[in-house]
Structure formats: structure tokens, C-alpha cells
TORKOL-4160 file (C-alpha; in steps of 0.2 Angstrom, whole numbers, padded with zeros to 4 digits, m for minus):
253
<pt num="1" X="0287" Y="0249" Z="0815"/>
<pt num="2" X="0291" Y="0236" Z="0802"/>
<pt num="3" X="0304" Y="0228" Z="0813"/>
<pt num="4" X="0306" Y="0208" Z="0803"/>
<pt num="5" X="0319" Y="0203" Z="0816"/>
<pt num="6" X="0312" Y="0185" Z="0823"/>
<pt num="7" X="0301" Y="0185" Z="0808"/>
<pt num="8" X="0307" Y="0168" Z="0794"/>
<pt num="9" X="0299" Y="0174" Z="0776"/>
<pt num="10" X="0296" Y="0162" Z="0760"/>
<pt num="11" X="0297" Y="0168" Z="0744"/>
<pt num="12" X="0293" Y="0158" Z="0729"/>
<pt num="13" X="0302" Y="0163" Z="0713"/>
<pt num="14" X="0317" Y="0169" Z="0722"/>
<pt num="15" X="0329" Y="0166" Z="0711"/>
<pt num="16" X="0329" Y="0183" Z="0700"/>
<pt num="17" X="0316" Y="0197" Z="0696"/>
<pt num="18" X="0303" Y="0202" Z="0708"/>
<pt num="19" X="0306" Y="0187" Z="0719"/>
<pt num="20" X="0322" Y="0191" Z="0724"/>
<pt num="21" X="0318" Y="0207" Z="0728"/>
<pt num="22" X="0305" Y="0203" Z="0739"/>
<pt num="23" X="0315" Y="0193" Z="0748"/>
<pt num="24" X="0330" Y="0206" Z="0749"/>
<pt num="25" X="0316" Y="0219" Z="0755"/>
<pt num="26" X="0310" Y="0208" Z="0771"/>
<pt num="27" X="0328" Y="0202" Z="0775"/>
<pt num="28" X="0336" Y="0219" Z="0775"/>
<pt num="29" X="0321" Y="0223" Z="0787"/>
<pt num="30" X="0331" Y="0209" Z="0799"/>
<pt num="31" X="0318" Y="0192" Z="0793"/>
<pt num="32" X="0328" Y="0176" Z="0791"/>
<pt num="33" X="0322" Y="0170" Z="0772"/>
<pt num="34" X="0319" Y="0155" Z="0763"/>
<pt num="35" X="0321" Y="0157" Z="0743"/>
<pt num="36" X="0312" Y="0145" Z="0733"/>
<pt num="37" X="0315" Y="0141" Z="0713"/>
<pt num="38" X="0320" Y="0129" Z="0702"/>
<pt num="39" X="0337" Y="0136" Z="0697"/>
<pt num="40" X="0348" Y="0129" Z="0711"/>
<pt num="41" X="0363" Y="0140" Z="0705"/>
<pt num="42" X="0353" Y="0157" Z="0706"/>
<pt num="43" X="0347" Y="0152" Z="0723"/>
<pt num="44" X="0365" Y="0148" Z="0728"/>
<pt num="45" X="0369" Y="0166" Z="0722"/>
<pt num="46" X="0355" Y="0174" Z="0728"/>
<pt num="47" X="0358" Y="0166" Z="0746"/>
<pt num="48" X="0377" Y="0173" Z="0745"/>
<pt num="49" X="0372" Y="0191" Z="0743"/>
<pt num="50" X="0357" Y="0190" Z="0755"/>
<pt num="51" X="0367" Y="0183" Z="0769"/>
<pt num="52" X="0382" Y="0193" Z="0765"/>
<pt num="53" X="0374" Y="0211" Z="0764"/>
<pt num="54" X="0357" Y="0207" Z="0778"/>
<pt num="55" X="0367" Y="0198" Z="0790"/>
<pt num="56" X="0352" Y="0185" Z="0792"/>
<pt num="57" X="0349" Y="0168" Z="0788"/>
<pt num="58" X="0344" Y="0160" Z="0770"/>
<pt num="59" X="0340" Y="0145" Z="0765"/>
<pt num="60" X="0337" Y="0139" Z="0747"/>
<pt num="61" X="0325" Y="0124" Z="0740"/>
<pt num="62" X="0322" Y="0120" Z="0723"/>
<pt num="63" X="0305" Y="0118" Z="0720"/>
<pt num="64" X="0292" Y="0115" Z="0707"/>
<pt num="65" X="0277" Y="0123" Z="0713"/>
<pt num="66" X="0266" Y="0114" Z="0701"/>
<pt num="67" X="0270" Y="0099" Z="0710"/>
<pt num="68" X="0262" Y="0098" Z="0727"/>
<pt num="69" X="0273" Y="0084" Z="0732"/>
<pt num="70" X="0290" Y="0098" Z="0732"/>
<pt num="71" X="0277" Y="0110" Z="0737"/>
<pt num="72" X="0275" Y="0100" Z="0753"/>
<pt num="73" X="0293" Y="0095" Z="0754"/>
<pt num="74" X="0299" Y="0114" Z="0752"/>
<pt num="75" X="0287" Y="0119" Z="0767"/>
<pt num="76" X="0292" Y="0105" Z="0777"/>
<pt num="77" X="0310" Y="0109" Z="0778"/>
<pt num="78" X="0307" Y="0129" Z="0778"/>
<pt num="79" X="0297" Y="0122" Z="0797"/>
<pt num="80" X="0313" Y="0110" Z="0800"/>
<pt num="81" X="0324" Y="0123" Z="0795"/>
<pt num="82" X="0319" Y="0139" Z="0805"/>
<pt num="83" X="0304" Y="0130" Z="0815"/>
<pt num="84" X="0290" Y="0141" Z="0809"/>
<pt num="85" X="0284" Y="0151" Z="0793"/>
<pt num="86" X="0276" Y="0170" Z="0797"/>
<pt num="87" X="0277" Y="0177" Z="0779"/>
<pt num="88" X="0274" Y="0168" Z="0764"/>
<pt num="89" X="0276" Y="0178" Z="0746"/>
<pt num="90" X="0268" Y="0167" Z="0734"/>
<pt num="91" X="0278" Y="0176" Z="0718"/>
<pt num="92" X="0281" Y="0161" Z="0706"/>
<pt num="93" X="0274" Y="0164" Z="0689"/>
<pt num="94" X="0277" Y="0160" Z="0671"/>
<pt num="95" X="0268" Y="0171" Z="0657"/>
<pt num="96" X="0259" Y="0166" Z="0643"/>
<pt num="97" X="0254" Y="0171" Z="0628"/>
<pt num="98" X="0242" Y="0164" Z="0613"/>
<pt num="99" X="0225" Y="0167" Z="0604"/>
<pt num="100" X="0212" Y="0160" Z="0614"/>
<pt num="101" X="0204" Y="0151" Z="0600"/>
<pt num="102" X="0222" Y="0143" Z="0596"/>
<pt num="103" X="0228" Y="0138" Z="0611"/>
<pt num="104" X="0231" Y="0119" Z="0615"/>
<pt num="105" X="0226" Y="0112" Z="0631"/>
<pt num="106" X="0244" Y="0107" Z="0637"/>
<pt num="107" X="0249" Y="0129" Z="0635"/>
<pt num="108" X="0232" Y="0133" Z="0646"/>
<pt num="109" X="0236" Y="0122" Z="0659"/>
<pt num="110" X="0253" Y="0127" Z="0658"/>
<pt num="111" X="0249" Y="0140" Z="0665"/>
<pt num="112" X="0235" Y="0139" Z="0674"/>
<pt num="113" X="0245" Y="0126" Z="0685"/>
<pt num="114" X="0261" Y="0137" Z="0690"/>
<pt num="115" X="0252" Y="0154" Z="0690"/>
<pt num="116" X="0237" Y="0150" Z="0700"/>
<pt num="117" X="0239" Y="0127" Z="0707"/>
<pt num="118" X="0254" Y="0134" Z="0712"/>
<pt num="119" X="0252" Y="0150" Z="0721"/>
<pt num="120" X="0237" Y="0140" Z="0731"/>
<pt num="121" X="0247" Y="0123" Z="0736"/>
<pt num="122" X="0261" Y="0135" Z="0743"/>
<pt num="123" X="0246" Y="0143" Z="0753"/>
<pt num="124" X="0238" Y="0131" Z="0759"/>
<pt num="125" X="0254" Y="0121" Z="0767"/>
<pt num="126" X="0262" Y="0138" Z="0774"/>
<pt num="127" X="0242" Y="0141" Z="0781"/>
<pt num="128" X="0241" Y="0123" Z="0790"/>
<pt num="129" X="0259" Y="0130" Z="0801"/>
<pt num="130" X="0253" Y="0150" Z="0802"/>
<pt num="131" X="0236" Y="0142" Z="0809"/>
<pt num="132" X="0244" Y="0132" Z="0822"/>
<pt num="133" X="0253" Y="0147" Z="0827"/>
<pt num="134" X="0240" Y="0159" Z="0827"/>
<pt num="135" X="0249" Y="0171" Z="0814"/>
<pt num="136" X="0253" Y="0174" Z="0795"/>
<pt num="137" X="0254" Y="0186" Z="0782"/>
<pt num="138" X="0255" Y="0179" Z="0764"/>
<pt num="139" X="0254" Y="0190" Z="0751"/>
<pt num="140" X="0249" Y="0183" Z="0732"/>
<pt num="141" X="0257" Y="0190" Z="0718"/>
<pt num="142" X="0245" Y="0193" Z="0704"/>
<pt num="143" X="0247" Y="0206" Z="0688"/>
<pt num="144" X="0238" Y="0220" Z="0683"/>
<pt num="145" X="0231" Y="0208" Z="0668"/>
<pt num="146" X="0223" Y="0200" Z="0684"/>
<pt num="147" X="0212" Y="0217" Z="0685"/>
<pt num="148" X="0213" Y="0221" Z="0666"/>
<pt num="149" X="0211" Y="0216" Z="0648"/>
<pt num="150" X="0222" Y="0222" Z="0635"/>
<pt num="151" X="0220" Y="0224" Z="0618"/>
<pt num="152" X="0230" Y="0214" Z="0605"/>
<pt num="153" X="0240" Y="0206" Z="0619"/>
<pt num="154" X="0234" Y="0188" Z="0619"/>
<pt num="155" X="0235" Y="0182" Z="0635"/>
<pt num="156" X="0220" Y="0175" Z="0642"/>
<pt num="157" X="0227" Y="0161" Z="0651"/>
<pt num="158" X="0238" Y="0173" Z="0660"/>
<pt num="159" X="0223" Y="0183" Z="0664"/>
<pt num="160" X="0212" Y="0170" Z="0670"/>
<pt num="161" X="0226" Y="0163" Z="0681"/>
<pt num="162" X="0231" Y="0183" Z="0688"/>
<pt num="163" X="0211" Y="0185" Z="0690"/>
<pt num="164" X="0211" Y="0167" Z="0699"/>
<pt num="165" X="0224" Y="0173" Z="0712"/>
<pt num="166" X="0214" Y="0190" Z="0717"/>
<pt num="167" X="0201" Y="0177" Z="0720"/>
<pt num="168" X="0211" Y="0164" Z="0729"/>
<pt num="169" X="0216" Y="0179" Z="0740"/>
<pt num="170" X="0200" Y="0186" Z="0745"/>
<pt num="171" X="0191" Y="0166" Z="0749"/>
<pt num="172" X="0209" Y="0165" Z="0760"/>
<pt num="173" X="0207" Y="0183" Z="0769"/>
<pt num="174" X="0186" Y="0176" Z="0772"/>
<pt num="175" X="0191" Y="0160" Z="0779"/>
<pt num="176" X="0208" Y="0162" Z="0790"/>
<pt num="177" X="0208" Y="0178" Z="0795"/>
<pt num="178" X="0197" Y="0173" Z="0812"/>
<pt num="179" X="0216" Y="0163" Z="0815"/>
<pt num="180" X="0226" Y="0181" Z="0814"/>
<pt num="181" X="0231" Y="0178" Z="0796"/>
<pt num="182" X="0228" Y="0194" Z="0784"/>
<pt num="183" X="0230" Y="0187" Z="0766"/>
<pt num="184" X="0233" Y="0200" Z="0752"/>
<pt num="185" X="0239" Y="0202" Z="0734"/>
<pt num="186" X="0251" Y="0213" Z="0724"/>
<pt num="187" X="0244" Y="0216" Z="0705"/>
<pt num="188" X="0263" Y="0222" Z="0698"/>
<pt num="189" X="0264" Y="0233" Z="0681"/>
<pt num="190" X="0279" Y="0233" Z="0672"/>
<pt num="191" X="0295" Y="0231" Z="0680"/>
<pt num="192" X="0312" Y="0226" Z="0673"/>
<pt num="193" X="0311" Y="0208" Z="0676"/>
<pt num="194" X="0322" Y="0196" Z="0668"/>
<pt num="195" X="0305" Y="0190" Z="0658"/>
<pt num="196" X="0304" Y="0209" Z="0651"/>
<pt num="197" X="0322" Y="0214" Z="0648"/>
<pt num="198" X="0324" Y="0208" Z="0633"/>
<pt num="199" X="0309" Y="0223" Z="0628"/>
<pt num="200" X="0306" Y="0232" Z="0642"/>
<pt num="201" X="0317" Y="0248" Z="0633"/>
<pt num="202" X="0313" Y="0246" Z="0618"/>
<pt num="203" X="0307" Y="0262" Z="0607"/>
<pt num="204" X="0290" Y="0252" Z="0607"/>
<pt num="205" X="0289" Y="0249" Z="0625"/>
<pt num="206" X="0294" Y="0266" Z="0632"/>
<pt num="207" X="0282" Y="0274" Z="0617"/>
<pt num="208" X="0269" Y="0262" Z="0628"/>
<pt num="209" X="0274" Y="0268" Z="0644"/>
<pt num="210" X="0272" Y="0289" Z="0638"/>
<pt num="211" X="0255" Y="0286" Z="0632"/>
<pt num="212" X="0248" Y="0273" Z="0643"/>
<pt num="213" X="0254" Y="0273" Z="0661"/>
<pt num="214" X="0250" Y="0290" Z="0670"/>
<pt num="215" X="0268" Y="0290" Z="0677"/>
<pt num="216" X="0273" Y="0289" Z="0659"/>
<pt num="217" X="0287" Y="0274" Z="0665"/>
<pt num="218" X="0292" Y="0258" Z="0671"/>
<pt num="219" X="0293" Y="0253" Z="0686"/>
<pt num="220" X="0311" Y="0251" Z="0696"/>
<pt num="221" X="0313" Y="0239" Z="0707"/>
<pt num="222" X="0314" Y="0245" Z="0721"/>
<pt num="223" X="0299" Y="0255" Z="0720"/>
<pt num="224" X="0291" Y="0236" Z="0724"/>
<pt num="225" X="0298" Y="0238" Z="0743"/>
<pt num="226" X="0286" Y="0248" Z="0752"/>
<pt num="227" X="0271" Y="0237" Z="0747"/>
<pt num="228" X="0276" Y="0220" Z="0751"/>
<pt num="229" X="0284" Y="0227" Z="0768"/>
<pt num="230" X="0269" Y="0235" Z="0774"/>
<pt num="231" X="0257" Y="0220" Z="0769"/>
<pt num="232" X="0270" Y="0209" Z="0779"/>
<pt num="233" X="0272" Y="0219" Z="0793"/>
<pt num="234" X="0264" Y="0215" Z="0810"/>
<pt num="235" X="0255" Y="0232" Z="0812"/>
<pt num="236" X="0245" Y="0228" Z="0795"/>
<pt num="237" X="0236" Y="0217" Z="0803"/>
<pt num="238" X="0216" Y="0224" Z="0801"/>
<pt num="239" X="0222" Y="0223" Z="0780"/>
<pt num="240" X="0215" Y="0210" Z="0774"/>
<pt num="241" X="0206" Y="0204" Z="0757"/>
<pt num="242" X="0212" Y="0217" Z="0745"/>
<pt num="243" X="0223" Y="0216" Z="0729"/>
<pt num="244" X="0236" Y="0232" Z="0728"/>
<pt num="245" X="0240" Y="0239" Z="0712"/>
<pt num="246" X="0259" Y="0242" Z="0709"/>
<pt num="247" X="0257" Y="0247" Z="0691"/>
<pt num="248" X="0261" Y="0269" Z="0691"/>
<pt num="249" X="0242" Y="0270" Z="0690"/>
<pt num="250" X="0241" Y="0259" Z="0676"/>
<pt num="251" X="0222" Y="0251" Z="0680"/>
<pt num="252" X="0215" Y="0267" Z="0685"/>
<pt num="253" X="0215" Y="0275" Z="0668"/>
């Protein structure tokens, strides 16, 4: 169970954080990957230590998901590349932060356009191949501000993209699953990121942790390998439609 080998994974935002875990988590499970960001260098590194600890193939693009142009480029030599696309981990994301009443267009859109155009144009390209072969998992990464609000915090484009992914997920479960495609989505708490390092443990942070997240902690990174391995894996195949926390029970409080 959970065997990847044969199996070629793309995952967007592969050059550091959750991405690159991801992608480390379905390669050490034997899937060839692609890794896809904008930072060439980090990709270059990233390749290095997949290849060099997994023993399977990487390939790196850089890639600006809010341009469908690259996005359809990317996808095209992922195909070229390793001839098909089974998994698709639709991780890239940007935060954002601003009083609703304040924020310019430009910051909304921002947004709005890598966090949720972007995650949808990487789906729909990777669909067209995983229809024509009759097979695909893709998993959207979303956020646990995608379920909730949070007071003080400022974010409502963040939100509305997050929310907009769990709602891009369950349209894509309705419509492709008749072609044996199960689409899901990961709603990550807090993790130490490269975005949340420079805070994550701080006296505020870990104060925040203790009183609000009922394991009383962050998350570590590896505690993010279970989920996107079992939504990826073959023998998941009657779970589709539904957005999986990963937050320490975070949204159930």
C-alpha cells in the first residue's frame, strides 16, 4: 500500500516550505517528481537532495503560476519530460495581509491570482492529461483561514482565496471524478515555513499555540507526510471532494 514507484508527482511551490516536503514525502515513496517555483537556484538544490537521497527522477521548472502561459509551458514539458502527470500538488501561495477597508486593488488581486488563478490553471492543464489517461489525484493546498476567520489578523484576501480553493476542489471532485480523478484539499495550520520562521517561536507565537490549538503546538514538518500520501495514493481512490484539516485541531475548537 502506498507504493509511488511508476507514479510522476508535480508540485507547485517546491522550492522550500511545505512544497518541498511534499514532494520529498511522494519521492521517498519511489514517484519520479517535478518541482516547480520561481527560485531556479532553490529548485536546483532541491533536485540535488531529492535525487541524491530517493534515488528517482526530478525535474525542475520555474514557473509563474499566475501566468497561464508558464502554467501551460510547465505542464507541457512535465508530459515531455516523464510522458504523463498522475499526482498534482497545487501548493504555491503567497500570504497576505491588510484591512479590508484599506486594501488597494493591485494587493487583492495579488493574491487572489497566485493563491487561487493559480492553483486552478495548474489544474485544469494537469486534468486535460490525467483525463486522457483515465487517472489523477491532485490535491489543493488551502489553510485553515480557508475554513476560519481570525480575529485581528487582517487577511481577507487570504481567506477568500483559501475558501476559493476548497471551492475549486469540490466543483473539480463533482465534475472529474466519472474520469477516475479524486480531487482533494489540505487546509495546513502552522508549520515552520520559511514564511513563518521569522515568528513562528516567538514568546507571542508559542503563548498562541498553548492557548489556542488543542495540541498546544506547531506543527513539524514531517507531520505533513501522511496526509498528502494517503490523498495521493491509488487505494484512495473513493475519497474525493473533502478539504482535510492538518492544523493540531485547530478548526475544531
Amino acid at each position: 500500500m502506498f507504493d509511488f514507484h511508476g507514479r510522476v508527482a508535480l508540485v507547485t511551490g517546491g522550492s522550500s516550505g511545505l512544497g518541498f516536503e511534499f514532494a520529498k514525502a511522494l519521492a521517498g515513496q519511489g514517484a519520479d517528481v517535478a518541482i516547480v517555483a520561481r527560485r531556479a537556484d532553490r529548485l536546483a538544490e532541491n533536485k540535488s537532495e531529492i535525487e541524491r537521497t530517493y534515488g528517482v527522477r526530478c525535474l525542475t521548472v520555474q514557473c509563474d503560476v499566475c501566468d497561464p502561459d508558464q502554467v501551460r509551458s510547465t505542464v507541457a514539458k512535465v508530459i515531455a519530460e516523464f510522458g504523463k502527470i498522475d499526482i498534482l500538488v497545487a501548493n504555491a501561495g503567497i500570504g497576505g495581509r491588510g484591512e479590508a477597508a484599506e486594501m488597494s486593488d493591485e494587493d487583492w488581486m495579488k493574491v487572489i491570482s497566485t493563491n487561487l488563478c493559480g492553483v486552478y490553471y495548474f489544474c485544469r492543464e494537469a486534468g486535460r492529461n490525467m483525463i486522457q489517461n483515465h487517472y489523477g489525484r491532485i490535491i489543493n493546498i488551502s489553510s485553515l483561514y480557508g475554513l476560519v476567520g481570525k480575529k485581528n489578523m487582517c487577511s481577507a484576501s487570504y481567506s477568500a482565496a483559501k475558501g476559493g480553493v476548497i471551492g475549486l476542489t469540490k466543483a473539480l471532485a463533482c465534475e472529474w471524478g466519472e474520469h477516475g480523478i479524486t480531487v482533494n484539499a489540505i487546509s495546513p495550520g502552522y508549520y515552520p515555513t520559511e514564511l513563518m520562521t521569522p515568528w513562528i517561536d516567538s514568546d507571542k507565537y508559542l503563548e498562541f499555540f498553548r492557548t489556542r490549538c488543542p495540541v498546544g503546538r506547531k506543527g513539524n514538518m514531517n507531520e505533513a507526510d501522511s496526509t498528502i500520501l494517503f490523498l495521493a495514493a491509488e487505494e484512495s481512490s473513493y475519497v474525493t471532494g473533502i478539504t482535510v484539516p492538518m492544523d493540531g485541531g485547530w478548526t475544531a475548537g
